[in-house]
C-alpha positions in Angstrom: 140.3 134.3 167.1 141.0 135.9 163.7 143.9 133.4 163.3 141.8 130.4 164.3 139.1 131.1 162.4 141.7 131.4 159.2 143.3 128.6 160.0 140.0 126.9 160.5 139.0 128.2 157.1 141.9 127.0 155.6 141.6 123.4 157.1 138.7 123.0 156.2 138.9 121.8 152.6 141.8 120.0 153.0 140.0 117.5 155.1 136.8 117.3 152.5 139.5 116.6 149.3 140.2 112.8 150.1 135.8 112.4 150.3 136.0 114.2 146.6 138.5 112.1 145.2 137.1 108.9 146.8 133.2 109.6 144.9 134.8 111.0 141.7 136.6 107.6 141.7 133.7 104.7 142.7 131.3 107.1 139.8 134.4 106.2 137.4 134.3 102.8 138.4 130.6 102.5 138.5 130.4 104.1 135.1 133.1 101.5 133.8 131.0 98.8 134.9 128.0 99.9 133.5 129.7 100.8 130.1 131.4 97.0 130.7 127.6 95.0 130.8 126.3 97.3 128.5 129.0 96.0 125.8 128.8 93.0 127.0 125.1 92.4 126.3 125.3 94.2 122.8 128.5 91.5 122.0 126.5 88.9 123.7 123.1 90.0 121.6 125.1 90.2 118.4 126.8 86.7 118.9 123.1 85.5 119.3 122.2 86.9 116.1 124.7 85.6 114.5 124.5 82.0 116.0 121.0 81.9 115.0 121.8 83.3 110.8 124.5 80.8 110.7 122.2 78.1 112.3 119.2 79.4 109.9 122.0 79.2 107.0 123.0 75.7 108.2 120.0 74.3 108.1 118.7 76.1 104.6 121.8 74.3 102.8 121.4 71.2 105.1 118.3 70.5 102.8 117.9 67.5 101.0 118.4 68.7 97.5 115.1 67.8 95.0 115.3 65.7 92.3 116.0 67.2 88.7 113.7 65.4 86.5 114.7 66.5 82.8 112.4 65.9 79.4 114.1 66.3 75.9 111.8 67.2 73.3 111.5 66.3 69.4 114.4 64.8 67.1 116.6 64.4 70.6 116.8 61.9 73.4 118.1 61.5 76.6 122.1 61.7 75.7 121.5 65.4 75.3 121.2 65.9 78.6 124.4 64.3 79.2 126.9 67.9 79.8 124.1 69.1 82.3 123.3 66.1 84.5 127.4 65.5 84.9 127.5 69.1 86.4 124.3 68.7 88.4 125.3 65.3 89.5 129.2 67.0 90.7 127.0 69.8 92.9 125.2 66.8 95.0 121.9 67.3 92.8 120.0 63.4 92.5 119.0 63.2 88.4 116.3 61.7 86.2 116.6 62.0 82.2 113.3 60.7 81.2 112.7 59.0 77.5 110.0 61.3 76.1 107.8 58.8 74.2 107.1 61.7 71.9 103.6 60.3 70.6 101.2 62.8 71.7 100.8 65.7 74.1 98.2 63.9 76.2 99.9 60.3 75.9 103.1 61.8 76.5 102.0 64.4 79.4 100.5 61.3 81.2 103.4 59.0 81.1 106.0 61.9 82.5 103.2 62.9 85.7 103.3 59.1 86.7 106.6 59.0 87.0 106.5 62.0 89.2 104.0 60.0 91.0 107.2 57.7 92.1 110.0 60.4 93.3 109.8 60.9 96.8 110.3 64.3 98.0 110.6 68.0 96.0 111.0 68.2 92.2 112.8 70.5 89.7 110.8 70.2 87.0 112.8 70.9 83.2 112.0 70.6 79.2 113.8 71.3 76.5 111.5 72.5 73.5 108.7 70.0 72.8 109.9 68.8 76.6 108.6 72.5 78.1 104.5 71.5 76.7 105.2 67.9 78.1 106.1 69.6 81.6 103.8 72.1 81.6 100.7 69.4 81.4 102.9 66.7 83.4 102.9 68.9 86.4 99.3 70.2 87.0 98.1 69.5 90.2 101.8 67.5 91.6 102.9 69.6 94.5 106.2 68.2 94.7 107.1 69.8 91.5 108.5 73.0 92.8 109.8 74.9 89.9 109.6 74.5 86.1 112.3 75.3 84.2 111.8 75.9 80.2 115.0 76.0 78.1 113.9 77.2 74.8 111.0 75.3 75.3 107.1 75.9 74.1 105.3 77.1 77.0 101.5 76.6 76.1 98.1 78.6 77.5 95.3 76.6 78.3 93.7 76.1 75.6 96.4 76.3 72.9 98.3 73.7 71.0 102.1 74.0 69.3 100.8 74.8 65.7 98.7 77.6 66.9 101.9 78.9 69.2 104.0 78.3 66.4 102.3 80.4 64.0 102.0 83.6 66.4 103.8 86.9 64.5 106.6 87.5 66.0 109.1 90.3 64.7 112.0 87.9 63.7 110.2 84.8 62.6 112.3 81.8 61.9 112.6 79.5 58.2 110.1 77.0 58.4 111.7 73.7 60.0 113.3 70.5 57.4 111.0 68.6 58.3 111.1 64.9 57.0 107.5 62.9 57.3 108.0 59.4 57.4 104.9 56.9 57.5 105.0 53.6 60.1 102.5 51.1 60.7 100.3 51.2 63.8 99.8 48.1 66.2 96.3 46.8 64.7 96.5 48.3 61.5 96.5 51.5 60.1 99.2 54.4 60.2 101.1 57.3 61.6 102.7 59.6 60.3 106.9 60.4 62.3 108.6 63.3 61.5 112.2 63.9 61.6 114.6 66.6 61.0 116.5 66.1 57.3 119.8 65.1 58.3 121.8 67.5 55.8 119.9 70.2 56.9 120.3 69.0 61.0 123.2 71.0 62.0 121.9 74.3 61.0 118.3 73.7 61.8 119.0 72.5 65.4 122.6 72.5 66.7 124.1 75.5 64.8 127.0 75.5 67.6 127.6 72.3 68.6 130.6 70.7 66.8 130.0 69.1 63.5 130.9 65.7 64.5 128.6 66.0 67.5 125.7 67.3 65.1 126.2 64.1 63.2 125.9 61.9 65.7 122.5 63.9 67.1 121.4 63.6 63.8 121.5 60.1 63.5 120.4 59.4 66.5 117.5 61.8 66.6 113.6 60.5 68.1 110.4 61.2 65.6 107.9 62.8 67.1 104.7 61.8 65.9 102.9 64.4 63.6 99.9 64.4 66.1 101.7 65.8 69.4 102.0 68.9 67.5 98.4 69.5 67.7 97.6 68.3 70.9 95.9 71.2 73.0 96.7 72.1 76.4 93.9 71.4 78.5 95.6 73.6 81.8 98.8 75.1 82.0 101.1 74.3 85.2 103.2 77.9 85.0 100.0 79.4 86.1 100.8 77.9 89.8 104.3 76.9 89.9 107.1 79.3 89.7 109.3 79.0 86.4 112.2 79.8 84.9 113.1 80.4 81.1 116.8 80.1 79.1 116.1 82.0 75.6 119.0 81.1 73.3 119.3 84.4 71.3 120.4 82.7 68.2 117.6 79.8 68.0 116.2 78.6 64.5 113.9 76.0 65.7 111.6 78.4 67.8 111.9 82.2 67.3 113.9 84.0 70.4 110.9 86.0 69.5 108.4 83.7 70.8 110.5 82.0 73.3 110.5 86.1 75.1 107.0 86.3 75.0 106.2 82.8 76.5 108.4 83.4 79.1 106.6 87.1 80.1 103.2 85.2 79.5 104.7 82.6 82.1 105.9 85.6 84.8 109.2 83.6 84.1 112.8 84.7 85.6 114.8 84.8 81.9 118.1 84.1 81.4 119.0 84.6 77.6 122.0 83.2 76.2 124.1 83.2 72.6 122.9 79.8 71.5 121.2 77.8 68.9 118.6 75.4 70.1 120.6 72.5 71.4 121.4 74.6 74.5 121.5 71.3 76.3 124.6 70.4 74.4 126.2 73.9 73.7 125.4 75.3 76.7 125.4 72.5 79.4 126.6 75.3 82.2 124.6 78.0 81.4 121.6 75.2 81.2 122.6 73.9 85.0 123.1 76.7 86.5 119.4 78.1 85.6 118.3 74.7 87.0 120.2 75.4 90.4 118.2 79.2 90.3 114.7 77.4 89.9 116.3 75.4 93.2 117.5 78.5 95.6 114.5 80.7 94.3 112.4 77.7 95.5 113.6 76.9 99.2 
């Protein structure tokens, strides 16, 4: 009896080790398998997510990209957008380089909104000195103009005209521009009064770093502005509802940097400052673009 009960106690075990082995093994497997779908629907989550960014990334630079609409200002035209609309042009960006009429803030404000009027589609609104009052009325109440963009540019409050600005103390004020008044003869009768920058005197007035040959040339072909735009008063300010953007050039001597810093504050502008006279356009046609391309991504 002792032996068989021994025996019995020894056999005992034995028979229950296979049963042992055989759960240890289907919890391995059945931990395995959980572990296996649980990764599986974390890789499967995180390929979601990032199917959906891509597709969210896709479609954010799948955009139709707005029209640039750009608006010299006094004793410039057009052609001085020329460095800036051949890189805007290269990154797929559609272009406009109005003629400012430069005749008066109101006259001149009015003719730049129609044409607005006649883009289909989101605008990039940009002036370049006298060009930043001209936008600034030109874009009141046009919802298409998503972004103003003011490279050393007059910014005007309602209420406030370019003499006025002009005149505000700044810490570094700049020399008085050479200004040239030249009379013409009004349609009708009667006259107005042009004003242009002295030729001699160009270079360093307006395009301090823009090669001397190329100062010529701007020079000669510079566009009066009529004596009356300067004191044309802003009846309502666009900044006020449409973000904007502002390139001081740090070595200006048409507008003080001064003022152009405290425009762009006044304006809750993002500021880029550069080391340029005032003919960024020309100098500075990269720096100039690539604000323009900020207005655009800060605006999407």
């Amino acid at each position: 009896m002792t032996r068989t009960t021994a025996r019995s106690a020894t056999t005992t075990p034995s028979r229950r080790r296979p049963f042992r082995r055989t759960a240890v093994v289907g919890l391995s497997a059945l931990a395995l398998a959980t572990i296996t779908i649980a990764a599986h629907a974390v890789d499967t989550g995180s390929t979601a997510t990032t199917t959906s960014t891509r597709a969210t990334q896709a479609t954010a630079s799948d955009r139709p990209k707005p029209t640039v609409v750009l608006v010299h200002g006094a004793f410039a035209d057009a052609s001085g957008w020329d460095g800036v609309i051949t890189r805007l042009t290269r990154d797929g960006y559609p272009v406009r380089a109005l003629p400012d009429p430069l005749r008066g803030l109101a006259s001149d404000s009015a003719y730049i909104h129609s044409f607005l009027k006649t883009i289909p589609g989101p605008v990039v609104l940009v002036g370049h000195s006298y060009g930043g009052a001209v936008i600034t009325n030109a874009a009141v109440g046009e919802k298409q103009v998503k972004a103003l963009v003011y490279v050393a540019a007059f910014a005007p409050d309602s209420g406030e005209d370019l003499a006025d600005l002009s005149a505000r103390p700044v810490a570094h004020p700049v020399p008085p521009l050479p200004v040239q008044p030249v009379p013409y003869t009004l349609p009708g009768g009667g006259s107005g009064l042009d004003l242009y920058l002295d030729p001699a005197k160009f270079r360093a007035a307006f395009a301090a770093d823009v090669p001397a040959r190329t100062a010529v040339r701007m020079a000669a072909g510079q566009r009066p502005i009529d004596a009356t735009a300067i004191a044309g008063i802003t009846p309502e300010a666009a900044w006020h509802t449409t973000p904007s953007w502002y390139l001081v050039a740090k070595q200006d001597h048409a507008i003080s940097p001064d003022l152009e810093r405290f425009m762009a504050a006044r304006a809750h502008a993002h500021v880029t400052e550069i080391n340029s006279s005032h003919a960024a356009t020309v100098s500075h046609p990269a720096a100039v673009k690539d604000l323009i391309e900020q207005a655009d991504r800060g605006t999407r």
